[in-house]
C-alpha positions in Angstrom: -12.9 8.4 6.5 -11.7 5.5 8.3 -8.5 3.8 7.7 -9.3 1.4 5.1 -10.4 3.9 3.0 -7.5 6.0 3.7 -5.2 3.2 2.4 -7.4 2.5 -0.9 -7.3 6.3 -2.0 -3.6 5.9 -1.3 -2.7 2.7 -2.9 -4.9 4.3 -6.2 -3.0 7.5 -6.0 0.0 4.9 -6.1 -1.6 3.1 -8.9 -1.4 6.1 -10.9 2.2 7.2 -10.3 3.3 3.5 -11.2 1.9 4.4 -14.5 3.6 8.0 -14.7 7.0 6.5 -13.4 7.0 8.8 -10.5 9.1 6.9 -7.5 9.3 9.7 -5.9 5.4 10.3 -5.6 4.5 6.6 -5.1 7.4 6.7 -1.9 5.5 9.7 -0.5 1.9 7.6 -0.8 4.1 4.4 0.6 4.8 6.7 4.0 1.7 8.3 4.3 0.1 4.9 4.5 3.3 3.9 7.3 1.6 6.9 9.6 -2.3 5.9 9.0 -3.3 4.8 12.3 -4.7 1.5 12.0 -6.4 -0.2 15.3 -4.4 -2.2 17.6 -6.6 -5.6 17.9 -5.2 -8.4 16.7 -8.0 -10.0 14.2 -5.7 -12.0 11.2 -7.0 -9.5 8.9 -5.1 -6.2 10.6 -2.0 -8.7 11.4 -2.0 -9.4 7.1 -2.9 -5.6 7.0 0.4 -5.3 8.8 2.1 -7.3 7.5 1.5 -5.8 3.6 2.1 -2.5 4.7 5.2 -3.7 6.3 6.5 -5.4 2.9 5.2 -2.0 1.2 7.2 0.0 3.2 10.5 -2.1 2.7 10.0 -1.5 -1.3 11.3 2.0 -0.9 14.8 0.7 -0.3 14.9 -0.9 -3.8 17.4 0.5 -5.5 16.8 -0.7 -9.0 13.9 1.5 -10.9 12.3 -1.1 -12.7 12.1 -3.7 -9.7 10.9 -0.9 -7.7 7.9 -0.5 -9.6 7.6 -3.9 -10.5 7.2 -4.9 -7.0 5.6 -1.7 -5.7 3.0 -3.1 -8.5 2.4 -6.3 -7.1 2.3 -5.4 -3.2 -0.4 -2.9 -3.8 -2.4 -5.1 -6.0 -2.2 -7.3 -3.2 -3.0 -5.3 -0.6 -6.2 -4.0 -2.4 -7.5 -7.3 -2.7 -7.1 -8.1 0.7 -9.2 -4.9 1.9 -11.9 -5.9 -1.1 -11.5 -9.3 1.0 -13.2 -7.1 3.7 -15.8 -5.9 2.1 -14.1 -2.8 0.5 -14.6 -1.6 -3.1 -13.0 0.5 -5.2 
């Protein structure tokens, strides 16, 4: 499995605990994705890749339940299209 599809199982599995209200769950999917090792070139689609995960991983300091999910929600979304950008589908 490389590490696209690595990040797609993970940001479904995150998907799913959005639904169930599980912040602790989706934070453990949010740092598994933080150690996927993704290449080092620097194509604009891994520097976005980067960058999403980088704005993913800052979610976990959100205090506030609701916002947590709310933007956990959105950054995931947005990440998925960007790897559907690249070809991958779900």
């Amino acid at each position: 499995m490389d590490f696209k599809e690595e990040i797609i199982g993970r940001l479904i599995t995150i998907e799913t605990m959005i639904k169930n209200k599980n912040k602790n769950a989706c934070i453990d999917q949010i740092e598994k994705i933080a150690y996927i090792k993704i290449p080092k070139d620097s194509t604009d689609f891994i520097k976005k890749l980067r960058s999403d995960i980088s704005r993913l991983i800052n979610i976990i300091e959100e205090k506030d339940e609701d916002k947590f999910f709310e933007k956990l929600s959105k950054e995931a979304r947005s990440l998925l299209a960007l790897l559907e950008k690249m070809g991958l589908r779900l």
